[in-house]
C-alpha positions in Angstrom: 162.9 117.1 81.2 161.0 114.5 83.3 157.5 114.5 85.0 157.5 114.5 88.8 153.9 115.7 89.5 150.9 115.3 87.6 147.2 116.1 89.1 144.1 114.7 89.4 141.1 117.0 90.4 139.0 115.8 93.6 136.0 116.6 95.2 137.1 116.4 98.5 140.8 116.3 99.5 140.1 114.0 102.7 138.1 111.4 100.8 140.6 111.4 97.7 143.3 110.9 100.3 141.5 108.0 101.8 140.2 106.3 98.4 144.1 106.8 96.8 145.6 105.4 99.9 143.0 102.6 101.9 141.6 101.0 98.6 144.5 102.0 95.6 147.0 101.3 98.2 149.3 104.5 97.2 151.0 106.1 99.9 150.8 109.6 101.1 154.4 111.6 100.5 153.5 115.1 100.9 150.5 116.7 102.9 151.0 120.4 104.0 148.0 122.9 104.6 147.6 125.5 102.1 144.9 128.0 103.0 141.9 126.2 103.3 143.3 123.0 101.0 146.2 121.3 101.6 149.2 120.1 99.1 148.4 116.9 99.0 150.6 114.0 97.0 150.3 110.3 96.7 153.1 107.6 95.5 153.4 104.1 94.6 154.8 102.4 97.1 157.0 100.8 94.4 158.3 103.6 93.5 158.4 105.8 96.6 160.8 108.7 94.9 158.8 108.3 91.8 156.1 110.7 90.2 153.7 112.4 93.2 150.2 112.1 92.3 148.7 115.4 93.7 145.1 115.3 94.7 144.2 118.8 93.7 140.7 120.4 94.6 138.4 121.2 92.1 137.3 124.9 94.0 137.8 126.6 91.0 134.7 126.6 88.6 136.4 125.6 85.3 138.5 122.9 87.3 135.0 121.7 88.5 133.0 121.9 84.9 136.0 119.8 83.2 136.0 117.0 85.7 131.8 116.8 85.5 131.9 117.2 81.7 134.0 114.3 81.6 133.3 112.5 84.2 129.7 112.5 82.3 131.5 111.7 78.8 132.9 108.3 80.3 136.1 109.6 80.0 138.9 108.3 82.3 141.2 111.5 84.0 144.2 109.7 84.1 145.7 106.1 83.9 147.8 103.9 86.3 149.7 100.9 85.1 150.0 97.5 87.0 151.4 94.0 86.4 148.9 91.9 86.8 144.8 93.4 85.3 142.9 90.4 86.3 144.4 90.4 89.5 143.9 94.0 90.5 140.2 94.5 89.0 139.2 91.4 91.5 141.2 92.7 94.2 139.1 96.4 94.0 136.0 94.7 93.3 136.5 93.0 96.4 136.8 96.2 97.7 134.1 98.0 96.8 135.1 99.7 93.6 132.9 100.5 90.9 133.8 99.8 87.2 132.3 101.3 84.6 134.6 99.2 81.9 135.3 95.7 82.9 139.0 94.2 82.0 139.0 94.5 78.3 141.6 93.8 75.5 142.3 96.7 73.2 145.3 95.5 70.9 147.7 94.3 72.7 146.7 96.2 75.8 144.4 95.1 78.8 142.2 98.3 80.2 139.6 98.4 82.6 138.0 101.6 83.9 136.8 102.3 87.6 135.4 105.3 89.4 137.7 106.9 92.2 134.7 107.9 94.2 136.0 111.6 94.0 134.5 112.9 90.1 136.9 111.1 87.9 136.6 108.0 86.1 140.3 105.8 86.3 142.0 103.7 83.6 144.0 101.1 84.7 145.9 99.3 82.2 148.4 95.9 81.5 150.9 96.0 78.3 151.6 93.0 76.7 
């Protein structure tokens, strides 16, 4: 068993696709129009065969009270690794991006936590 997909619920499909790809700097791998959203993934460029990241709409009500409940609770949807913490959380600050948890060492882990602009707060994180 291995994970391919995993989700995160968006707002909007459009400005997910645009925060994931412009600012994240993830590259889109699959968009194909599906009624009136689309099926919509996003990769690392490092791993472009990797796990998809689908942006998946939040139309349906339960989808859209999880994601403001929390959203509101400070909780982060979903985590993304990278090499380098320090490096990263100045590069998106540069960028514009919010962070509601600066770089932060939590036992032999670095976190910090940023808001993706779409309903969801985002942990990125360093081991070692």
């Amino acid at each position: 068993m291995k994970i391919k997909l995993n989700s995160v619920i968006v707002e909007n499909q459009a400005k997910a696709l645009k925060f994931y790809t412009d600012v994240l700097g993830f590259e889109t791998k699959t968009d194909i129009p599906a009624g009136e959203y689309r099926w919509l993934t996003v990769v690392s460029p490092e791993e472009p065969d990797g796990t998809e990241l689908l942006l998946e709409p939040n139309a349906h009500p339960a989808a859209a009270e999880y994601q403001r409940a929390i959203f509101e609770a400070g909780i982060p949807l979903t985590s993304f690794a990278v090499d380098d913490l320090d490096s990263e959380y100045e590069r998106l600050k540069k960028l514009g991006v919010v962070f509601s948890q600066e770089p932060t060492d939590a036992g032999g882990t670095k976190i910090a936590v940023f808001d993706d602009t779409c309903g969801n707060h985002i942990q990125i994180y360093q081991e070692g």
